[in-house]
Backbone as a printed PyTorch tensor [residue, N CA C, xyz], in Angstrom:
tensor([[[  0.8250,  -1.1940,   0.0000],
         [  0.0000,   0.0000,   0.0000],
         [  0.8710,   1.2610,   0.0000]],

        [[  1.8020,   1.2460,   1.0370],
         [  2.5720,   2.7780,   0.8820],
         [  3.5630,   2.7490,  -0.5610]],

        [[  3.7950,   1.4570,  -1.0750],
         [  4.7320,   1.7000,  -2.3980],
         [  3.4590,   2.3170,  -3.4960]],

        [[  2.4400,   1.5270,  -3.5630],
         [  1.6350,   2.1650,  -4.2960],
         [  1.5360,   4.3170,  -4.3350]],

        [[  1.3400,   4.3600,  -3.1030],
         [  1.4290,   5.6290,  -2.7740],
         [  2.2330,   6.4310,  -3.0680]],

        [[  3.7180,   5.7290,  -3.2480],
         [  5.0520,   6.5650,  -3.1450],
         [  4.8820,   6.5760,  -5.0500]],

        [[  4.8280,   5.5370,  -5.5520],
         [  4.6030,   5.6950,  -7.4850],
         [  3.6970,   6.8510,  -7.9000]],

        [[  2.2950,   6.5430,  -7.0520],
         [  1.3120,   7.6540,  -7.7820],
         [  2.2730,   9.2120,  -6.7860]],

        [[  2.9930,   9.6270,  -5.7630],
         [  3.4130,  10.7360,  -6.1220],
         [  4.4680,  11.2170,  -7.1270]],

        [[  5.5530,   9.3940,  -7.2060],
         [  6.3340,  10.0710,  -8.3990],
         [  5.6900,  10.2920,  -9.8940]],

        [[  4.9500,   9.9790,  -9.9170],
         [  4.0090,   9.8400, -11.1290],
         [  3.4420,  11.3130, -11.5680]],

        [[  2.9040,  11.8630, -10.5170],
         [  2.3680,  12.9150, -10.6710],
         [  3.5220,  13.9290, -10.3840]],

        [[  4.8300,  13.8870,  -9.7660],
         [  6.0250,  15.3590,  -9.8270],
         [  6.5220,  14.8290, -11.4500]],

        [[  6.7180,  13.7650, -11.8590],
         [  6.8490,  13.5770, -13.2880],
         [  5.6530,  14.1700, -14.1080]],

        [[  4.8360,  14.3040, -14.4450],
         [  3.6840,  14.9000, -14.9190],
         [  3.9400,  16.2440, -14.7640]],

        [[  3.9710,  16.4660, -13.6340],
         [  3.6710,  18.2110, -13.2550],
         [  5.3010,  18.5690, -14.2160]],

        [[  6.8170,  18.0570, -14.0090],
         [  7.2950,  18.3710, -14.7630],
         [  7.4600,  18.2230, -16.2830]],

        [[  6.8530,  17.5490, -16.5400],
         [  6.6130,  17.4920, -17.6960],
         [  6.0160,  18.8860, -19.1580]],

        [[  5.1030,  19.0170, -17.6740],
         [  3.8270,  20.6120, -18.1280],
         [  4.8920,  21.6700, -17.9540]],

        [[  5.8730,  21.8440, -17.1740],
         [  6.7390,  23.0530, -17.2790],
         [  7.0520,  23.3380, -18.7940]],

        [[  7.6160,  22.1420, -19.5130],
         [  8.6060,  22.9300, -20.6080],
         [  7.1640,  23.1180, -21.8140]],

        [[  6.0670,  23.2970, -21.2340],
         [  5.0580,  23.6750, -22.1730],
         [  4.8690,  25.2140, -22.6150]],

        [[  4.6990,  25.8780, -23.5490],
         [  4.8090,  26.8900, -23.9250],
         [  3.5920,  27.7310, -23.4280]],

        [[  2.5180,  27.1510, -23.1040],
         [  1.4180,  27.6230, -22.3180],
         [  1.5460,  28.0550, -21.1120]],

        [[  2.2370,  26.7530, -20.4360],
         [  2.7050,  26.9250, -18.8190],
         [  4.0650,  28.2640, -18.8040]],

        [[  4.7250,  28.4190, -20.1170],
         [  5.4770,  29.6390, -19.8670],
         [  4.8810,  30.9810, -19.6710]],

        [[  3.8550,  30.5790, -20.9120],
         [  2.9530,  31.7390, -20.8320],
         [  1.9960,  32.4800, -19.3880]],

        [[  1.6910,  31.3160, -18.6640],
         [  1.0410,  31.3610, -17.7360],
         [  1.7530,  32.1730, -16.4760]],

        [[  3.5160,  31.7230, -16.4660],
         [  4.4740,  32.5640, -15.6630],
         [  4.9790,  33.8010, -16.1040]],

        [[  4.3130,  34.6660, -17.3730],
         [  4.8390,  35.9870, -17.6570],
         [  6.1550,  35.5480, -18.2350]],

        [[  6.6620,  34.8180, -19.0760],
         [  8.1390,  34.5640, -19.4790],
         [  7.6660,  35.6440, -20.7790]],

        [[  9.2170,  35.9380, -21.4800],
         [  9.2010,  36.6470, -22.8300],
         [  7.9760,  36.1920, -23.3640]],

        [[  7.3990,  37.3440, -24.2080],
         [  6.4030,  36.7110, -25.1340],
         [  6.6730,  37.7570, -26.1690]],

        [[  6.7420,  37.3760, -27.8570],
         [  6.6910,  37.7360, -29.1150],
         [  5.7600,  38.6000, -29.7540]],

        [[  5.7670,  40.3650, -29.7860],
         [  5.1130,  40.4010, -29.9710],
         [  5.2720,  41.4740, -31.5590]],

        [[  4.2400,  40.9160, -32.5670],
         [  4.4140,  41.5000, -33.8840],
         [  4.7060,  43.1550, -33.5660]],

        [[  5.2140,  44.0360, -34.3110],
         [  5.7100,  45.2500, -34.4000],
         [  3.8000,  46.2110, -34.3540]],

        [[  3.1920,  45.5390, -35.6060],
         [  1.9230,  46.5570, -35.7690],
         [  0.8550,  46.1600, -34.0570]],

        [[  0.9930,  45.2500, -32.8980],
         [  0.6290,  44.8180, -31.8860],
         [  1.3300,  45.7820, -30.6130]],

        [[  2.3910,  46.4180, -30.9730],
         [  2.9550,  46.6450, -29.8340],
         [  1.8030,  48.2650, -29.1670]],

        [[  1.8260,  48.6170, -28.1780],
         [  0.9510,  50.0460, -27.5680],
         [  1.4660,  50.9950, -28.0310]],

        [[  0.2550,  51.6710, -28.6220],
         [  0.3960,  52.8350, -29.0110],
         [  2.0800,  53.7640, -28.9150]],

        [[  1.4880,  53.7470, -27.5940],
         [  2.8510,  54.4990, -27.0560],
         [  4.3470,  53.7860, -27.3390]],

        [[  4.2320,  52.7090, -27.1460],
         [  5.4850,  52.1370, -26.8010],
         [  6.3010,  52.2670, -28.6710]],

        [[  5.1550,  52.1760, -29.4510],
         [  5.4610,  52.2960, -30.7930],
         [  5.9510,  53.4810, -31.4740]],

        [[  5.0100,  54.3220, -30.8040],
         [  5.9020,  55.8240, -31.0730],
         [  6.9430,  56.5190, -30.6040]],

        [[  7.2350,  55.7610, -29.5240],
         [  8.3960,  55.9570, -28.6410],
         [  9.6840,  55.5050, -29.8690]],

        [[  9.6030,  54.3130, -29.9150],
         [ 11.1370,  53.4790, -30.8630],
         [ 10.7280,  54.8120, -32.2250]],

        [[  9.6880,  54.7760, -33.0110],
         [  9.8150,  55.5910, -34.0760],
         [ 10.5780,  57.1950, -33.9190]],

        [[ 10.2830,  57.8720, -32.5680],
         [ 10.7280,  58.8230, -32.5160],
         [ 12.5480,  58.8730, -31.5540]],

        [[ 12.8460,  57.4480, -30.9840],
         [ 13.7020,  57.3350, -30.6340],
         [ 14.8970,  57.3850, -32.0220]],

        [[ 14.2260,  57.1650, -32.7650],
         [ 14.8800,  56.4010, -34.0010],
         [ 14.3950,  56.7980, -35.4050]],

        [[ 14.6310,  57.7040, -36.0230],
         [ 13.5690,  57.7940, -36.8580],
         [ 14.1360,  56.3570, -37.9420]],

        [[ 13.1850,  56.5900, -38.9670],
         [ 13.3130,  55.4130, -39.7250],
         [ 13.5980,  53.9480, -39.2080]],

        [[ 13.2010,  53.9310, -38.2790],
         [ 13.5520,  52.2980, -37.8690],
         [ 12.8110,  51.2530, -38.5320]],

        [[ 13.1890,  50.7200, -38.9340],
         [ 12.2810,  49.1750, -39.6700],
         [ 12.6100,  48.0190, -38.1750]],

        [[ 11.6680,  47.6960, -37.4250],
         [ 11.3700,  46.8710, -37.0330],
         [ 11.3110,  45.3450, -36.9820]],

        [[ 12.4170,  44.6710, -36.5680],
         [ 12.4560,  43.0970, -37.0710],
         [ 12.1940,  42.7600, -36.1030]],

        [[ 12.0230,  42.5520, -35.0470],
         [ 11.5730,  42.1540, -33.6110],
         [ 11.0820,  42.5990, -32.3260]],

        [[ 10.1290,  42.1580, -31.6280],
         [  9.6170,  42.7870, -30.4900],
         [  9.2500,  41.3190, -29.6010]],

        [[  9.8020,  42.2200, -28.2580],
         [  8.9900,  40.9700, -27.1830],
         [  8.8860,  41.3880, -25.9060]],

        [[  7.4720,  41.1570, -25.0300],
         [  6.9670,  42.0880, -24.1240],
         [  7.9490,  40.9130, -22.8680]],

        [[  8.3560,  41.9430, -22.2610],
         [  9.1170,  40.9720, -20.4790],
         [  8.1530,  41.9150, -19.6550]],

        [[  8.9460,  41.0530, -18.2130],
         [  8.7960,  41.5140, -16.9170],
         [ 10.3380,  42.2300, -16.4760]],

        [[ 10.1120,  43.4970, -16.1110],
         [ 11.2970,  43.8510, -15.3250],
         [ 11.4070,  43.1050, -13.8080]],

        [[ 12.4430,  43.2810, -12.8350],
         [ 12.3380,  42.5680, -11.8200],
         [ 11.6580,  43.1910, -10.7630]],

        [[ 11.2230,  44.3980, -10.6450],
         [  9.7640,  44.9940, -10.3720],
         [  8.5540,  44.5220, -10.9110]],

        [[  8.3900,  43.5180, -11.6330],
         [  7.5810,  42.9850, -11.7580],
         [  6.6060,  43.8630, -13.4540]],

        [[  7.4440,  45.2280, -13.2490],
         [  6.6310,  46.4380, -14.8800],
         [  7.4810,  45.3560, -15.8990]],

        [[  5.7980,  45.5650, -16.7710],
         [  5.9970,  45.7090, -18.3010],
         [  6.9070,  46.6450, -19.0690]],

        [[  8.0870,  45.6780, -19.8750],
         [  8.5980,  47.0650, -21.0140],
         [  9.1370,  45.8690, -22.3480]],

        [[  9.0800,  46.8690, -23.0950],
         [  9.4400,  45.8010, -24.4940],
         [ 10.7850,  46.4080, -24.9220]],

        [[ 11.4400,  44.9450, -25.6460],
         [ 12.4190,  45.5310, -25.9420],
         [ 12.2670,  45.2040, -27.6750]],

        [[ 12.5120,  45.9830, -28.5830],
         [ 12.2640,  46.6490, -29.5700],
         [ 13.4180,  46.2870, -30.3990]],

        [[ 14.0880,  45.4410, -31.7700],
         [ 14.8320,  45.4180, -32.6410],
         [ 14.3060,  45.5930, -34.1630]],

        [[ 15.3180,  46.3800, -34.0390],
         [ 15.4740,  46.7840, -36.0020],
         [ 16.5260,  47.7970, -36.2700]],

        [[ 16.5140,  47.7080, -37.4300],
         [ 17.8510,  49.0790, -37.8530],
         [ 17.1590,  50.1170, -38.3670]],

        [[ 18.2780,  50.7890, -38.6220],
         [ 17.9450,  52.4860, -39.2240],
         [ 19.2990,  52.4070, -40.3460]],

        [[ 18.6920,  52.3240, -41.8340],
         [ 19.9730,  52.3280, -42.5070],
         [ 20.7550,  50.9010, -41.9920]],

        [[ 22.4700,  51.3390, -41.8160],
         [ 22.6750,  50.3050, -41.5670],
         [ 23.2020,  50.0610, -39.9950]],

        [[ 22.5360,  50.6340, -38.8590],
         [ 22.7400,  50.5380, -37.7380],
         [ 21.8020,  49.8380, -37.0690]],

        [[ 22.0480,  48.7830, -36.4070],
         [ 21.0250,  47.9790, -35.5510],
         [ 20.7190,  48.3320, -34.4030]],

        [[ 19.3810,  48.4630, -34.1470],
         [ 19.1200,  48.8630, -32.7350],
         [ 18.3250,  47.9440, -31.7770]],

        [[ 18.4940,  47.9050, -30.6480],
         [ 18.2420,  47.5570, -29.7180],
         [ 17.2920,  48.0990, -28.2230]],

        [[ 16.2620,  48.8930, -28.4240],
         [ 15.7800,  49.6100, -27.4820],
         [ 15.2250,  48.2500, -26.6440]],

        [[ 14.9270,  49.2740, -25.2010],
         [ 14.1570,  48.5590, -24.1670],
         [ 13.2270,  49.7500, -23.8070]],

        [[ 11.9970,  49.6160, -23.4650],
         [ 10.8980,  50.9090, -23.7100],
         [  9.9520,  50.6010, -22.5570]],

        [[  9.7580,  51.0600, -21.8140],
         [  8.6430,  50.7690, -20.6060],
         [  7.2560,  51.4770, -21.5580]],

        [[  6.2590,  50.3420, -20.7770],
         [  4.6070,  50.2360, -21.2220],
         [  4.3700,  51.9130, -21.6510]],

        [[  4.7120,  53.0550, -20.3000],
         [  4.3600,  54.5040, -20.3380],
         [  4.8820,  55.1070, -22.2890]],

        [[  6.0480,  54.3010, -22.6690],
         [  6.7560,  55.0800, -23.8080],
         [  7.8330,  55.8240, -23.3830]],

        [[  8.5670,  55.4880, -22.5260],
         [  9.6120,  55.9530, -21.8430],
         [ 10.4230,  54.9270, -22.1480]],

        [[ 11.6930,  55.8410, -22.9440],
         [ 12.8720,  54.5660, -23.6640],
         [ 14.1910,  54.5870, -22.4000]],

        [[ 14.2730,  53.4690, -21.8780],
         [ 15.0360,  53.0400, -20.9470],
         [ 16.2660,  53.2690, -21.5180]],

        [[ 16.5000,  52.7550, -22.6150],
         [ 17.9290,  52.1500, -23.3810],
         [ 17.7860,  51.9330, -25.0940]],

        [[ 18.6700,  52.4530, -25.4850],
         [ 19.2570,  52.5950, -26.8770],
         [ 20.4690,  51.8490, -27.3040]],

        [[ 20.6340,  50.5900, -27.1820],
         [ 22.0520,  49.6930, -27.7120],
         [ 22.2490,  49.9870, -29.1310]],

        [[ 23.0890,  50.0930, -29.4890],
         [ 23.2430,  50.4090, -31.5380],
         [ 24.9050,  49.3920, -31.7340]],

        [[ 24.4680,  48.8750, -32.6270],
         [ 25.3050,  47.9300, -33.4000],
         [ 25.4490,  48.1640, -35.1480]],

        [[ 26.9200,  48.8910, -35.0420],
         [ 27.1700,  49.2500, -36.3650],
         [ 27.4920,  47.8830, -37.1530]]])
């Protein structure tokens, strides 16, 4: 009887880890999430455009700071300089990385 017992709990911490490396269950903990360029807030969009003019946009993805705030961090170039912003939800650009 108690071996029975001791299987169905390894059974079920196997299960439960299992559901971690699920992309749902990431979702569910606030991990990075992908988000298209024409999706990003208002603000946060006009922020990189005016941080930057001409930026073409190849990537976006919304985090958690370790305060727990929303900010996205923002890739694309201008010409031929790559940028790298990080932009809090308000439209307030934290950071400008550029890679010639």
């Amino acid at each position: 009887m108690k071996s029975r017992s001791i299987l169905q709990t390894v059974a079920v911490a196997l299960g439960l880890g299992a559901l971690v490396g699920c992309s749902t269950i990431d979702e569910l903990f606030d991990r990075d999430q992908e988000v298209r360029a024409e999706d990003l807030p208002p603000k946060v969009l006009s922020a990189a455009r005016e941080a930057v003019p001409g930026l073409d946009i190849r990537e976006a993805e919304q985090k958690k700071n370790r305060d727990g705030e929303t900010v996205y961090e923002v890739e694309g170039r201008s010409g031929e300089t790559k940028h790298e912003l990080l932009i809090a939800a308000d439209g307030t650009v934290l950071a400008d990385t550029t890679d010639d």
